[in-house]
C-alpha positions as CSV (number, residue, x, y, z in Angstrom):
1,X,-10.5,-4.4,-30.9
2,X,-8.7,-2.9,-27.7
3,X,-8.4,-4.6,-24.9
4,X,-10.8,-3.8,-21.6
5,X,-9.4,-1.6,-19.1
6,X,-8.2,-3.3,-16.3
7,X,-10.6,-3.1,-13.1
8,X,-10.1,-0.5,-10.0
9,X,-8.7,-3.3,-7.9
10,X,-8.1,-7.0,-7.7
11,X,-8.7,-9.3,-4.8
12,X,-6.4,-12.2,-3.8
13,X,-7.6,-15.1,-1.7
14,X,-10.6,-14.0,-0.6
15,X,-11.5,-16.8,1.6
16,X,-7.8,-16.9,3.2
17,X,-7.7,-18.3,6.8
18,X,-5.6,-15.6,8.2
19,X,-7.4,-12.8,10.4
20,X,-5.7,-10.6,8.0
21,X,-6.4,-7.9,5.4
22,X,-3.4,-7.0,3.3
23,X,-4.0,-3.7,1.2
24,X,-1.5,-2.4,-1.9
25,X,-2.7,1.2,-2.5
26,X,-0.2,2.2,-4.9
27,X,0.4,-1.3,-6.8
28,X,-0.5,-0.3,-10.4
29,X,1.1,1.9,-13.1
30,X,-2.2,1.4,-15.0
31,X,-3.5,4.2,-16.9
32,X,-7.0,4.0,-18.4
33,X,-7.6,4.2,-22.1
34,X,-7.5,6.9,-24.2
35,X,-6.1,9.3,-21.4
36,X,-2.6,9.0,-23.3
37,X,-1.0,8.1,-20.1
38,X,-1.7,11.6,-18.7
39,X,0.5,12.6,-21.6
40,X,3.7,11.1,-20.4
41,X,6.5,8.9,-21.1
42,X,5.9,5.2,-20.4
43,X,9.3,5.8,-18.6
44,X,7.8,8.7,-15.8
45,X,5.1,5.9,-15.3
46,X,7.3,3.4,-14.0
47,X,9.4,5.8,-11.8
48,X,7.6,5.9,-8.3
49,X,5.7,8.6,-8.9
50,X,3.3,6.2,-11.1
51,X,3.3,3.2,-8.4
52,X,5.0,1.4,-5.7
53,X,7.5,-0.2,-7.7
54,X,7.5,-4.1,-5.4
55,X,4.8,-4.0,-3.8
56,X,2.2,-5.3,-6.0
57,X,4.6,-8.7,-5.8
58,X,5.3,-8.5,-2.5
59,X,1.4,-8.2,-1.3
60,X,1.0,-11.3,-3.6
61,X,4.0,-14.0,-2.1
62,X,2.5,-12.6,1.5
63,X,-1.2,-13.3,0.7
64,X,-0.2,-16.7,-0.2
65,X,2.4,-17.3,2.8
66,X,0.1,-15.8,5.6
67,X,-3.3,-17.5,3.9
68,X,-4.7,-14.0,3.9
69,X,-7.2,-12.2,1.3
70,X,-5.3,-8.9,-0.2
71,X,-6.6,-5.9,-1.9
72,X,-4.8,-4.6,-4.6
73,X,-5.7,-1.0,-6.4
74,X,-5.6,-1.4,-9.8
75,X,-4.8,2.3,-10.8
76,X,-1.9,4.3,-11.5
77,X,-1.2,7.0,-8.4
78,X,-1.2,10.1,-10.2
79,X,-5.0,8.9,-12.0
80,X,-5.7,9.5,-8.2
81,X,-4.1,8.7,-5.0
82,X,-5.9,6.0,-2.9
83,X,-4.1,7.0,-0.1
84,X,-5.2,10.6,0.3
85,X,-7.7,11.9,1.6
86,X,-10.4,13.0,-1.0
87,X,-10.4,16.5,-0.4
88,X,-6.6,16.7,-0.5
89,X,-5.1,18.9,-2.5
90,X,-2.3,15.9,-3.8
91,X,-5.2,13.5,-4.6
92,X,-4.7,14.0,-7.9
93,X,-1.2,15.6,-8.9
94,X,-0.5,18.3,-10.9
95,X,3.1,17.8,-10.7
96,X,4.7,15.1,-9.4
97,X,7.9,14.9,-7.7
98,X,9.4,17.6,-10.3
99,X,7.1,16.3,-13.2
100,X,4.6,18.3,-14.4
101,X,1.6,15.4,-14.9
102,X,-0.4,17.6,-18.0
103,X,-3.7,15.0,-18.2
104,X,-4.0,16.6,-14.5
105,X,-3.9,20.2,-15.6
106,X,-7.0,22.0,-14.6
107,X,-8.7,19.4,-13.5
108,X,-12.5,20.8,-12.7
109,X,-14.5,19.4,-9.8
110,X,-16.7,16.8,-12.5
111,X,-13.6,15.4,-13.4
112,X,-12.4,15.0,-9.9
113,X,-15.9,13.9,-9.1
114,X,-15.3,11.1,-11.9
115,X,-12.4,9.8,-10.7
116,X,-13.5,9.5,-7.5
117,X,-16.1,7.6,-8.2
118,X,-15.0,5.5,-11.0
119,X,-11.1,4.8,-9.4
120,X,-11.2,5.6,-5.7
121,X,-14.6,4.6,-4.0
122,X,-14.5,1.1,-5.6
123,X,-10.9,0.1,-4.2
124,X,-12.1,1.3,-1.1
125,X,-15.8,-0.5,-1.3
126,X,-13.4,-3.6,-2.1
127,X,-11.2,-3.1,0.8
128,X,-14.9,-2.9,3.1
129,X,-15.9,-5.8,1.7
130,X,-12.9,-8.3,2.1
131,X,-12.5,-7.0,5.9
132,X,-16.0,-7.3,6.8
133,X,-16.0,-11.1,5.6
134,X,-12.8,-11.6,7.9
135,X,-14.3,-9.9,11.0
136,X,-17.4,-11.9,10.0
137,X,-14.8,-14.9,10.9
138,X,-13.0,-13.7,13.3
139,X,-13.7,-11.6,16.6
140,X,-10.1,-9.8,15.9
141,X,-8.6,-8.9,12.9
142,X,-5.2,-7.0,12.0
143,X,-5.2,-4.5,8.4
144,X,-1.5,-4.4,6.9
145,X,-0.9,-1.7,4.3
146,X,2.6,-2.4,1.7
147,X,3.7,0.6,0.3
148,X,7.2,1.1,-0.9
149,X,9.3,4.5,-1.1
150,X,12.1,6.4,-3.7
151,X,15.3,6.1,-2.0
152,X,16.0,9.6,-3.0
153,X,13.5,12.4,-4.8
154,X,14.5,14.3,-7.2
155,X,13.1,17.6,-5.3
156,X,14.9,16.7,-1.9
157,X,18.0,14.5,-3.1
158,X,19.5,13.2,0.0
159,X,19.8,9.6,0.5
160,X,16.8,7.7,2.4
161,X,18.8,5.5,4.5
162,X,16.5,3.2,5.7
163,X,15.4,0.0,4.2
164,X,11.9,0.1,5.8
165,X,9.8,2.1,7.6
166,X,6.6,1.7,10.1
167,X,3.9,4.0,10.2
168,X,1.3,4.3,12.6
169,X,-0.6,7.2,14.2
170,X,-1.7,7.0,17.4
171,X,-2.5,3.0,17.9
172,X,0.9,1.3,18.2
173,X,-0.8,-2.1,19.1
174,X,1.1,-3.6,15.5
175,X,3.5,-0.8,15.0
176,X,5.7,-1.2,18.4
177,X,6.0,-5.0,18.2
178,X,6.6,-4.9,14.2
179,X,9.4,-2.3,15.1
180,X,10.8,-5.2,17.7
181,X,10.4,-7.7,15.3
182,X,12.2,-6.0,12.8
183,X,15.3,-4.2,14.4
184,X,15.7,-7.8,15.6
185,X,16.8,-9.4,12.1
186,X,19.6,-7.6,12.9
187,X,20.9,-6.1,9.4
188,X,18.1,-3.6,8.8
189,X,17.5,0.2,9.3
190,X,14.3,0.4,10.5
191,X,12.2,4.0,10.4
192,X,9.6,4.5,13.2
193,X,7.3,6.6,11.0
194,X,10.1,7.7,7.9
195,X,10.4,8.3,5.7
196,X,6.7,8.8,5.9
197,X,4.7,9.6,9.4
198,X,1.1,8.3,10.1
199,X,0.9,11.3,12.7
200,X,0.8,14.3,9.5
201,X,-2.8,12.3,8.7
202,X,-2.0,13.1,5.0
203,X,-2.8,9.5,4.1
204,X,-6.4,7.5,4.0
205,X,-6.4,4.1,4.0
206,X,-5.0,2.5,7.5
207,X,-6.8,6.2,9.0
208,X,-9.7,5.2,7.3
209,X,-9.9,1.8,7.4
210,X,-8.1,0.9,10.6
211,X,-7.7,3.8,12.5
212,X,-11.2,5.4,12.7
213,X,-12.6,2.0,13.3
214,X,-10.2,0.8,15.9
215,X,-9.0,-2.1,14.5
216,X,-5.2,-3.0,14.4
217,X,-3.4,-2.0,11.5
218,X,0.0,-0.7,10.4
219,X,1.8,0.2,7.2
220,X,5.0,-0.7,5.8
221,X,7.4,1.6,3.4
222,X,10.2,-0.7,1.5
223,X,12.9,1.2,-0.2
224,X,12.8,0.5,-3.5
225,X,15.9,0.0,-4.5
226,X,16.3,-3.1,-2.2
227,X,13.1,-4.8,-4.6
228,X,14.8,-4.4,-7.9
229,X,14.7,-8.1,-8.9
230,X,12.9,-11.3,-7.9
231,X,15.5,-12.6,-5.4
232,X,15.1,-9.8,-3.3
233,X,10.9,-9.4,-3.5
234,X,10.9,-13.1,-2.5
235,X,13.5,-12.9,0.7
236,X,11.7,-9.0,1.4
237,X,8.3,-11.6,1.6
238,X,10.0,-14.3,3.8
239,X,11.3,-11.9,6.1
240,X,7.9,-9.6,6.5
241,X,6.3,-13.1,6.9
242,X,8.5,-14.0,9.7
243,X,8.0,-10.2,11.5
244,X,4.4,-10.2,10.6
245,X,3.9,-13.3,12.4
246,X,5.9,-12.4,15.4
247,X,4.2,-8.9,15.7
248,X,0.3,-11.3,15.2
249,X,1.6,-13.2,18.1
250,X,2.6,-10.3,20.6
251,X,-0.8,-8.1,19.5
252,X,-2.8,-12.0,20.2
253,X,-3.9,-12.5,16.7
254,X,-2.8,-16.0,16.4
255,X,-2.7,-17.1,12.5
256,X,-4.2,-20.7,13.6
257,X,-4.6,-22.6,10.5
258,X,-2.3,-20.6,8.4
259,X,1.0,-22.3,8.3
260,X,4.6,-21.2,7.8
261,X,6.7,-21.5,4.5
């Protein structure tokens, strides 16, 4: 008997104290049954190009430290993106950073239709769900996406030198104080919006779910290379405590009743 496929996204203390949503968009390498893994290597699926090697981990420690519910997708990026847009073109990959992906060859429009509504929609119903029972608790809440980024593609090899970046569009109500809070540790290189921007709209979920509504959000990028092991995913999750509370504090979204590691 085969195991169950894993679901389109898990939830992590859902009844956390925090005025917080945390959301992982990319933290599965998960490829549903009998889709042969898109026809690749187990190897191309732990590369980035499947996931955001760190972050999964990293969402989890800082759901725990801040007391705050998380959203994880539970789907491998290049089954579909749940950061894109759904009409984008890279929604669902053809090729992937140099890698021709051949399970999404041809795709037809029922097949993109099906992933949409089996994959995508649910993680983002989920993500709806958890935020709606924290504004149901609270008059202001903050939506924090963790994503995590190659330090160098194989299609544009120069060096990423940056450990993290923020991105943020056009609501810098997180994103300026978080960009303090971090350039403050002192031993960082911080990115406002790289290696990724917020302002090119070719990503969803803080648009979507933070943006359009006019809620307070920002998302992270970690370089990856700088989450290779357990040490450094725990001290990534100390520090971003530490700067995520500092930036709570300066937007006024106190974290009363969640306390400090």
């Amino acid at each position: 008997m085969t195991a169950p496929d894993p679901a389109s996204f898990r939830v992590l203390n859902p009844d956390g104290a925090a005025p917080v949503v945390l959301i992982c968009d990319h933290a599965s390498r998960a490829v549903p049954g009998g889709m042969d893994n898109l026809g690749l290597p187990e190897a191309e699926l732990q590369r980035h190009i499947g996931w955001d090697p760190g972050t999964a981990a990293i969402t989890e420690r800082l759901s725990a430290l801040l007391d705050a519910p998380a959203v994880l997708a539970g789907w491998s990026r290049l089954l579909i993106d749940c950061n894109r847009q759904p009409d984008d073109a890279a929604l669902i990959c053809a090729t992937s950073d140099g890698t021709p992906v051949p399970g999404n060859q041809a795709i037809d429009a029922a097949e993109r239709q099906r992933r949409l509504d089996h994959y995508f929609w649910p993680y983002h119903q989920a993500v709806d769900a958890v935020q709606a029972a924290v504004q149901a608790r609270h008059p202001v809440t903050a939506l924090l996406s963790v994503h995590s980024f190659t330090p160098s593609l194989r299609v544009r090899p120069s060096v990423r030198p940056w450990h993290i970046g923020v991105v943020w569009d056009r609501d810098d109500r997180l994103a300026a104080p978080l960009l303090r809070a971090l350039r403050d540790e002192g031993d960082l290189v911080v990115g406002d919006n790289e290696p990724y921007s917020g302002r090119t709209e070719s990503g969803f979920s803080i648009l979507h779910h933070g943006q359009d509504r006019s809620l307070h959000h920002v998302m992270i990028e970690i370089r990856q290379d700088t989450v290779g092991s357990d040490a450094e995913i725990a001290a990534w999750a100390e520090r971003l405590d530490r700067c995520f509370r500092r930036m709570l504090d300066t937007a006024g979204i106190g974290l009363r009743g969640a306390c400090a590691a």
